[in-house]
C-alpha positions in Angstrom: 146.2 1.4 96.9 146.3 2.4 93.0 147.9 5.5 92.1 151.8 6.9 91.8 152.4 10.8 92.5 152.1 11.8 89.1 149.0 9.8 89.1 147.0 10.8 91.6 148.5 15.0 90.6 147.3 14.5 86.7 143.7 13.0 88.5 143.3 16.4 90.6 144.4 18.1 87.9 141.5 16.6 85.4 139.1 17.0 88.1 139.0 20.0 90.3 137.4 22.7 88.1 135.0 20.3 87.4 133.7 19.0 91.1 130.2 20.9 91.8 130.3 23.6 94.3 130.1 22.3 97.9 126.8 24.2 98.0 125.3 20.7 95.8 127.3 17.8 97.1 130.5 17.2 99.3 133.0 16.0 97.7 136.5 14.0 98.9 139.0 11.6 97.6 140.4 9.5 100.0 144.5 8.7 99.1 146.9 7.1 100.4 149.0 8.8 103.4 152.0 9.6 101.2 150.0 11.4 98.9 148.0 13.6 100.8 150.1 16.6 101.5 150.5 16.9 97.9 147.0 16.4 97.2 145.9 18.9 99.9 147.8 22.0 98.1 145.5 20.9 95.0 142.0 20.4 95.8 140.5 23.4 95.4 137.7 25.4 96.6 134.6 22.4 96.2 137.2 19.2 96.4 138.6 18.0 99.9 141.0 15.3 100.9 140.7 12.3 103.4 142.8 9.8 104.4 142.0 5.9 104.5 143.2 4.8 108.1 144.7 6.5 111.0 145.6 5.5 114.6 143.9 7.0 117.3 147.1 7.7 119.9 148.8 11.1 118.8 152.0 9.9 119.0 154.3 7.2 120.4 155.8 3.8 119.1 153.5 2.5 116.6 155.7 2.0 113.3 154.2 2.4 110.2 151.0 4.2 111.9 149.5 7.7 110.9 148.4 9.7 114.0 145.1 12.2 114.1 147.6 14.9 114.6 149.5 14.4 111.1 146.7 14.2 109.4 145.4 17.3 111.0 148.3 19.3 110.3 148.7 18.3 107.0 145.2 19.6 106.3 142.9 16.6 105.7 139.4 16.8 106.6 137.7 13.5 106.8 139.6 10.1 107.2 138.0 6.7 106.6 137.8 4.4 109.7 136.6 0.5 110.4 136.7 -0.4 106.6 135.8 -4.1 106.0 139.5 -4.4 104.6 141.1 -2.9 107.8 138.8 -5.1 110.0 139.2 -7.9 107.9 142.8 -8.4 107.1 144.1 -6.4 110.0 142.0 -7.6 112.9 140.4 -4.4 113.7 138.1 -4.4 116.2 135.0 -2.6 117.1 136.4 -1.2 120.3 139.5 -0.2 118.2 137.0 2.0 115.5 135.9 3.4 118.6 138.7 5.0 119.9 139.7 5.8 116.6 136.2 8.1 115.8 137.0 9.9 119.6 140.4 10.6 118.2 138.9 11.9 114.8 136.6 14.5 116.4 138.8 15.2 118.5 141.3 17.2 116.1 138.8 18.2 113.9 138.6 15.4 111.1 135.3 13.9 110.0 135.3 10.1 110.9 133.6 8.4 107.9 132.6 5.4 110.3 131.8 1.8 107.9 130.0 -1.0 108.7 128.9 -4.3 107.0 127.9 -7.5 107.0 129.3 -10.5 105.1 127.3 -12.8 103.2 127.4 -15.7 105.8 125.8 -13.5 107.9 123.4 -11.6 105.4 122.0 -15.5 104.3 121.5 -16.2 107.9 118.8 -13.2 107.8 120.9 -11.6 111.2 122.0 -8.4 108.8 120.2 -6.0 110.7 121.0 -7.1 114.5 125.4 -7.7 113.6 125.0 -4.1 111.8 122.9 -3.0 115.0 126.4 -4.3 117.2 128.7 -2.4 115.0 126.8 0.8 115.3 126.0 0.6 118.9 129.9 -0.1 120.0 131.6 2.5 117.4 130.2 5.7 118.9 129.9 4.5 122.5 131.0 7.5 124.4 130.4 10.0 121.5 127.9 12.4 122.3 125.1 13.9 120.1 126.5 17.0 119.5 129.7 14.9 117.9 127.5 12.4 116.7 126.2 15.0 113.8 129.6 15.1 112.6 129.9 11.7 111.9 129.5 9.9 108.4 128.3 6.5 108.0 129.4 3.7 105.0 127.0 0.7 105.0 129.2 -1.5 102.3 128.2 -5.1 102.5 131.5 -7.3 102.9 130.7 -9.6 100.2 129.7 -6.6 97.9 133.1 -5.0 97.7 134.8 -5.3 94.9 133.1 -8.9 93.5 131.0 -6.8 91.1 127.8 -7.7 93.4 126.0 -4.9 94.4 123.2 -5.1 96.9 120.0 -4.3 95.2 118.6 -0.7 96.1 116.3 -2.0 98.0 118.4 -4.1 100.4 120.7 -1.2 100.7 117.8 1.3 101.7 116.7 -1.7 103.9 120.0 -2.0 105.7 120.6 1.9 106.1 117.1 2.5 107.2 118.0 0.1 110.0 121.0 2.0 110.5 119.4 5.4 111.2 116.6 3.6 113.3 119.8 2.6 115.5 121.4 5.8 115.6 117.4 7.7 116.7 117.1 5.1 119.4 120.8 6.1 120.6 120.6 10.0 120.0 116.9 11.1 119.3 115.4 11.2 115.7 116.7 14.5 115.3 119.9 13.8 115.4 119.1 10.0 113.0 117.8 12.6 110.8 121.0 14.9 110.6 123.7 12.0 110.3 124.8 11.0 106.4 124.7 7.7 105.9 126.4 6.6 102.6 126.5 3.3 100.4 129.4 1.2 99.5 129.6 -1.8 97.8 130.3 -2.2 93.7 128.6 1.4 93.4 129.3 2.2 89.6 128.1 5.3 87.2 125.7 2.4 85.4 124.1 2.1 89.3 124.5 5.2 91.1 121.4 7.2 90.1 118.9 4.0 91.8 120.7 3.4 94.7 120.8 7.8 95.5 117.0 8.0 95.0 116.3 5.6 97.9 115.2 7.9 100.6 117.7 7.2 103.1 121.0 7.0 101.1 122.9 9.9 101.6 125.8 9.3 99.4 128.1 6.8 98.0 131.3 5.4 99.2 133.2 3.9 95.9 136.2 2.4 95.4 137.7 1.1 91.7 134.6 2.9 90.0 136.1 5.9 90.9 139.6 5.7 90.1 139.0 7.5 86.3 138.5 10.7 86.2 135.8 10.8 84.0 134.0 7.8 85.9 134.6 9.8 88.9 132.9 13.2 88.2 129.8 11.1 86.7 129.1 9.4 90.1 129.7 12.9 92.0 127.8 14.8 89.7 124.3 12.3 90.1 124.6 13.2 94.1 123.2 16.7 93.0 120.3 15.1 91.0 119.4 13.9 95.1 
């Protein structure tokens, strides 16, 4: 929750030309709701736009909710669900994630699904089996064919924004458990196929470690990203992946 309008426009505007084609590495910004629309008519040919939160009914009376269907129609592509914030300060649940990613697939947006653990739980050594939970009740009912279409954030609760990044080797750790869940789900074929992306105090002066572990995908990043700049250094290093 950082940027005005004219803000977030002179951002695109500094960006776009410059995002790698989506032939090297996919690239989205994920805004807040009010901004998309405007964002959308911007991005370009290699740059997409997600949003941070939806609900999963279609319509109804939930004030101050964004349905799937807005955000379909308005021409976002991904959306953000389960983010330590949302479950954190707003009580989401796993069950609720869950019929959030259904909704997601279901009008075409590309759930990006996170998970995490918080350091009570990471000192306790129980990382892998509360991660294993998360996993195992967000995609219950989504099948393997959807499952593909899925994108995963491992970001470490106490990681987020305290300038503590896990060290490449826990994160590779802790997303290598991640896939092993998701092959004894769906099959290694599919644990193969599904990104899996790390979040937690992912900076240009750390990017390039953590994206050589074999199993991290991408990177989820939040305040790093917000200049320009900063932001087409840490897209750019996916490509050297």
């Amino acid at each position: 929750m950082y940027k005005v309008r004219d803000e977030a426009l002179q951002f695109i505007y500094s960006v776009t030309q410059e995002v790698p084609s989506t032939d090297l590495v996919e690239t989205v910004i994920c805004a807040n709701d009010v901004l998309l629309r405007c964002l959308v008519k911007r991005q370009g040919e290699n740059l997409k736009i997600g949003a941070q939160n939806m609900h999963y009914e279609e319509f109804g009376a939930f004030t101050g909710e964004t349905s799937p269907r807005v955000l379909e129609t308005t021409g976002v592509s991904y959306v953000i669900l389960g983010h330590s914030e949302r479950r954190q300060m707003f009580n989401e649940t796993d069950a609720f994630v869950n019929k959030k990613v259904h909704a997601a697939l279901e009008h075409e947006l590309t759930p990006i699904v996170c998970v995490g653990e918080t350091l009570d739980i990471r000192e306790a050594g129980t990382t892998n089996n509360w991660i294993k939970g998360q996993v195992e009740k967000a995609f219950v009912g989504i099948s393997a064919d959807q499952m593909v279409k899925v994108i995963i954030a491992y970001e470490p609760i106490w990681a987020i924004g305290t300038g503590k990044t896990a060290s490449k080797e826990q994160a590779e750790e802790t997303i290598l458990a991640i896939r092993n869940v998701i092959e004894s789900l769906y099959g290694s074929s599919v644990a193969e196929k599904v990104r899996i992306l790390y979040g937690g105090s992912v900076k240009p002066s750390n990017i390039d470690e953590l994206l050589a572990q074999p199993n991290i995908d991408g990177a989820l990043v939040g305040g790093a990203s917000l200049d320009p700049a900063d932001f087409l250094t840490l897209v750019k290093a996916a490509i050297k992946k």
